[in-house]
KOLKOLMI-529078 format. One record per residue (C-alpha): residue number from 1; x, y, z. Coordinates in Angstrom, 3 decimals. Layout:
// residues N
PT     k          X          Y          Z
PT   NUM          X          Y          Z
...
***
This chain:
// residues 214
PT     k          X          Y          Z
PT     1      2.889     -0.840      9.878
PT     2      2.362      1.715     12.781
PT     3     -1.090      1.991     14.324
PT     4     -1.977      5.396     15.944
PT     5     -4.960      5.946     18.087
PT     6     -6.729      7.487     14.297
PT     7     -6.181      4.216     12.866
PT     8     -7.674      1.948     14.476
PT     9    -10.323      3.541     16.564
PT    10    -12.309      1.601     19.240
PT    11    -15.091      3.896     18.448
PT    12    -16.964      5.414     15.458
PT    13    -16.740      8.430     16.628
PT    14    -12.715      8.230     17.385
PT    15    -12.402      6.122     13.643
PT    16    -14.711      9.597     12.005
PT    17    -12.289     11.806     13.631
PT    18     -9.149      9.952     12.119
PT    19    -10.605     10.320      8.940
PT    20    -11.348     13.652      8.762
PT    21     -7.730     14.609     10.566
PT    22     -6.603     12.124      7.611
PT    23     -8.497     13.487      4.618
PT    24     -7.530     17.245      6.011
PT    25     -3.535     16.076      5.724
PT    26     -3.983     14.379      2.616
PT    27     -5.517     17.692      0.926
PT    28     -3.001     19.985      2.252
PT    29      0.122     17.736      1.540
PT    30     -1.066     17.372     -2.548
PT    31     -1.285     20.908     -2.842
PT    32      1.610     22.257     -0.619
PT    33      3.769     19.249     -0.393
PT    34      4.834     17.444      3.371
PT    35      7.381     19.953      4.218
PT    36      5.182     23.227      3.521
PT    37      2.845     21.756      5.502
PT    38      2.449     22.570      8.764
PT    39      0.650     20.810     12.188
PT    40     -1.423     24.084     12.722
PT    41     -2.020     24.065      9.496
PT    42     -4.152     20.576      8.996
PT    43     -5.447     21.489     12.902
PT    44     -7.013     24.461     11.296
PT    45     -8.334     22.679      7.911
PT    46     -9.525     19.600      9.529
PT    47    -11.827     21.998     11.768
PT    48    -10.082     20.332     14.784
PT    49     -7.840     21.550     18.299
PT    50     -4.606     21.023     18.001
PT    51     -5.099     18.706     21.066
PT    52     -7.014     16.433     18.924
PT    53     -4.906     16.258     16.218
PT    54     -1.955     15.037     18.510
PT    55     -4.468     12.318     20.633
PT    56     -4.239     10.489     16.960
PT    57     -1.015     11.408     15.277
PT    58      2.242     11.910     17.303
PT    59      3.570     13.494     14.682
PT    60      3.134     15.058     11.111
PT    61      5.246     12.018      9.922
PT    62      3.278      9.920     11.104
PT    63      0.344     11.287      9.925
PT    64      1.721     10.847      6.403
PT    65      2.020      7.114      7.387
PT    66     -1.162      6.757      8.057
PT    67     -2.248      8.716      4.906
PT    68     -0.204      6.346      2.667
PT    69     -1.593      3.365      4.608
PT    70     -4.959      4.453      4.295
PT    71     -4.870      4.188      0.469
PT    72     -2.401      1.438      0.141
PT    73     -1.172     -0.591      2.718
PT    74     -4.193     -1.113      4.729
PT    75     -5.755     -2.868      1.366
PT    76     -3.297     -5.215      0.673
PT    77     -3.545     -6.150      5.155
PT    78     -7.833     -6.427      4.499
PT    79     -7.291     -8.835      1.644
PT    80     -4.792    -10.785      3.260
PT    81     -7.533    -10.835      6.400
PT    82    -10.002    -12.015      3.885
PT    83     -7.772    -14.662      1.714
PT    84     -5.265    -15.790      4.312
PT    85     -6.999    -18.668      6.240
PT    86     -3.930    -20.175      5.868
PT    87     -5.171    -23.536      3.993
PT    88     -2.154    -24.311      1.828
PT    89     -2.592    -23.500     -1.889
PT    90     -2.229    -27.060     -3.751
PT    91     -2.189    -26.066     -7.230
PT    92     -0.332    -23.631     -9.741
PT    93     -3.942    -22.744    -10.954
PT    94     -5.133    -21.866     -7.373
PT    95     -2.077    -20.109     -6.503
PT    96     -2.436    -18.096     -9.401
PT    97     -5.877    -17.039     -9.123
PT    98     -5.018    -15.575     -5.390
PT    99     -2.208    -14.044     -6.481
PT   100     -3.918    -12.159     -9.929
PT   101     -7.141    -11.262     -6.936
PT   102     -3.798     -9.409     -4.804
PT   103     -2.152     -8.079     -7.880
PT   104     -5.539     -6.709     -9.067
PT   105     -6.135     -4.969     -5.378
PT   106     -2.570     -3.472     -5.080
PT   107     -2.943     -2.032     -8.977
PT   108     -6.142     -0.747     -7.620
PT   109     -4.615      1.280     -4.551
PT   110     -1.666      2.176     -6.623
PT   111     -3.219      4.040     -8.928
PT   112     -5.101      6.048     -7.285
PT   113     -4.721      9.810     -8.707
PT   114     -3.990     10.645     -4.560
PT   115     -1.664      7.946     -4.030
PT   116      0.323      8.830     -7.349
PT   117      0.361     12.982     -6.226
PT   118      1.241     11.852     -2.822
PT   119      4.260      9.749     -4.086
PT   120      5.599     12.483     -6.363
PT   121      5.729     14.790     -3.357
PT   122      8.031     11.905     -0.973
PT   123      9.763     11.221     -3.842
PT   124     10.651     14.928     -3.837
PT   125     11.175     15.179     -0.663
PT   126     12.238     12.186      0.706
PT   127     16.632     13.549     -0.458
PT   128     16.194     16.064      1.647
PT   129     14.373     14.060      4.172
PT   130     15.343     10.172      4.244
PT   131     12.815      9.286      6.826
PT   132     10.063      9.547      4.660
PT   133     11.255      6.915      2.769
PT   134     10.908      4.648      5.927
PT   135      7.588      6.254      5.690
PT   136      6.962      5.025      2.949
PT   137      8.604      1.489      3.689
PT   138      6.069      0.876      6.575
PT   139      3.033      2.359      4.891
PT   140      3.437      0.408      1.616
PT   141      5.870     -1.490      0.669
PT   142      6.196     -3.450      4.066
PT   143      2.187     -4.719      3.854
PT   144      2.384     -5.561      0.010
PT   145      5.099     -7.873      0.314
PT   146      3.942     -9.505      3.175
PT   147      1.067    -10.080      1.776
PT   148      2.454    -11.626     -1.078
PT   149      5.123    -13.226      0.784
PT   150      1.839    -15.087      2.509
PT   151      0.418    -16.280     -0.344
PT   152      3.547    -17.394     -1.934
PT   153      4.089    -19.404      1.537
PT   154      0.827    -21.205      1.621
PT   155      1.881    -22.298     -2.184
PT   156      4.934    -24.017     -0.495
PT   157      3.152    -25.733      1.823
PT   158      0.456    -26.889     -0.885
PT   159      3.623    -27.791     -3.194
PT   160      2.711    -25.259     -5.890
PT   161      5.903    -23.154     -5.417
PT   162      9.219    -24.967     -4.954
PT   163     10.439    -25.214     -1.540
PT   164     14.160    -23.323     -2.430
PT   165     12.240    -20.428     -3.864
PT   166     13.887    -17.178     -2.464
PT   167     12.312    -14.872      0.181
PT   168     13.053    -12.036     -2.279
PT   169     11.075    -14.018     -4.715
PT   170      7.809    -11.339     -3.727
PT   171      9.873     -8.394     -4.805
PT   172     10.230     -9.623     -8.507
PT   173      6.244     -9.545     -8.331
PT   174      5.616     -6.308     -6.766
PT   175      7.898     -4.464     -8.805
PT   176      6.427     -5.905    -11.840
PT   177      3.142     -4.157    -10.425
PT   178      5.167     -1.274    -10.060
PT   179      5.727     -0.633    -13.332
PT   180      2.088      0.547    -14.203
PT   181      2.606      3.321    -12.061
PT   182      6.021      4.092    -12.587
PT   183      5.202      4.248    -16.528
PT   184      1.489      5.020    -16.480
PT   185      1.024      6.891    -13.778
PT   186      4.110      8.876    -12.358
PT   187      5.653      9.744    -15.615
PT   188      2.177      9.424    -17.755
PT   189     -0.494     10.449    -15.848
PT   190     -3.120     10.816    -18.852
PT   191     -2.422      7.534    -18.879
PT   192     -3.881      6.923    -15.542
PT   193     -5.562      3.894    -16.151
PT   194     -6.465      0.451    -14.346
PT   195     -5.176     -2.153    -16.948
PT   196     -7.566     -4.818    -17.604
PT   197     -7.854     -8.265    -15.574
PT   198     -6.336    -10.427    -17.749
PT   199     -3.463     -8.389    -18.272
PT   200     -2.599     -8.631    -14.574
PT   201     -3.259    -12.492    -14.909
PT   202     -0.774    -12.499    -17.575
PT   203      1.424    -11.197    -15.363
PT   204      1.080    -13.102    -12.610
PT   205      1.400    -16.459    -14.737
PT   206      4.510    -15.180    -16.410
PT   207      5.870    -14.537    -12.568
PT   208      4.575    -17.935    -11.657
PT   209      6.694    -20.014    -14.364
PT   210      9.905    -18.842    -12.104
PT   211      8.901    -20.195     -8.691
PT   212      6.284    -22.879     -9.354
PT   213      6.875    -26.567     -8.760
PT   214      7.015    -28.798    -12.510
***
């Protein structure tokens, strides 16, 4: 995932000024949409020089990355931080209670009533502008797999997933996960709604029986 100087501030200051650069894009793209929405435009609603706005975010692009990241990506990285010590994962029971705590965090992030608006509008947009779906690659999809791609790795080295499992094998679960938001979410949104724990355990074990050792 890209880092810009708003990202990862050294400073409070410089991470409070990323934020509210960040927050002032993610307003103005859910109500006018990416393209509509110009550089002066989140300079002037983010209360900012344009000067400023450019010290954090080459571009508006990028800024969109960073948006996406902030409610998605960035999650799945901070529980990978916390979870991946990289002590192998011995059993199918372990590996499936790190994987349901994962699932559970990107369900979370995903949806979010921002993060479903903001992914109608690149959807949108992205056919008449295919970069934003390498956009969208780096700022989402790129950090959940890896983090599941992690896990799923520490569960080969513990023996819990067989060793011939695919690398695509984190794909089957992530697009499972996908599903609440393609279905409740993007195409239902009264239906908005984080489905309970054990439902996402469910899931998980039903993944599990594919790739896990006998």
């Amino acid at each position: 995932m890209a880092e810009y100087a708003g990202a990862n501030g050294r400073t409070a200051r410089s991470r409070e000024k990323a934020a509210q650069i960040r927050a002032a894009a993610r307003r103005l793209f859910l109500a006018n949409g990416v393209s509509a929405t110009s550089m002066n435009a989140i300079t002037a609603e983010a209360g900012v020089s344009k000067q400023t706005v450019y010290a954090y975010f080459p571009s508006k692009e990028a800024l969109l990355e960073d948006v996406l990241a902030e409610l998605v990506g960035r999650r799945a990285e901070q529980w990978q931080a916390l979870h991946g010590d990289g002590a192998p994962l011995t059993s199918t029971d372990e590996l499936r209670g790190e994987l349901t705590s994962l699932a559970e965090v990107i369900v979370e992030a995903l949806l979010q009533p921002d993060y479903v608006g903001t992914v109608r509008i690149v959807i949108t947009e992205a056919a008449r502008d295919p970069a934003l779906g390498e956009r969208f690659a780096n700022a989402v999809a790129r950090p959940v797999l890896a983090a599941v791609a992690a896990t799923l790795r520490r569960g080969q080295e513990g023996g819990a997933v067989r060793a011939e499992v695919s690398e695509d094998a984190p794909r089957l679960l992530v697009g499972a996960l996908l599903t609440f938001v393609l279905l409740e979410g993007l195409l239902r949104p009264d239906l908005l709604e984080r489905p309970p724990r054990a439902r996402i355990d469910a899931l998980v074990g039903d993944f599990l029986r594919g790739i896990a050792s006998p």
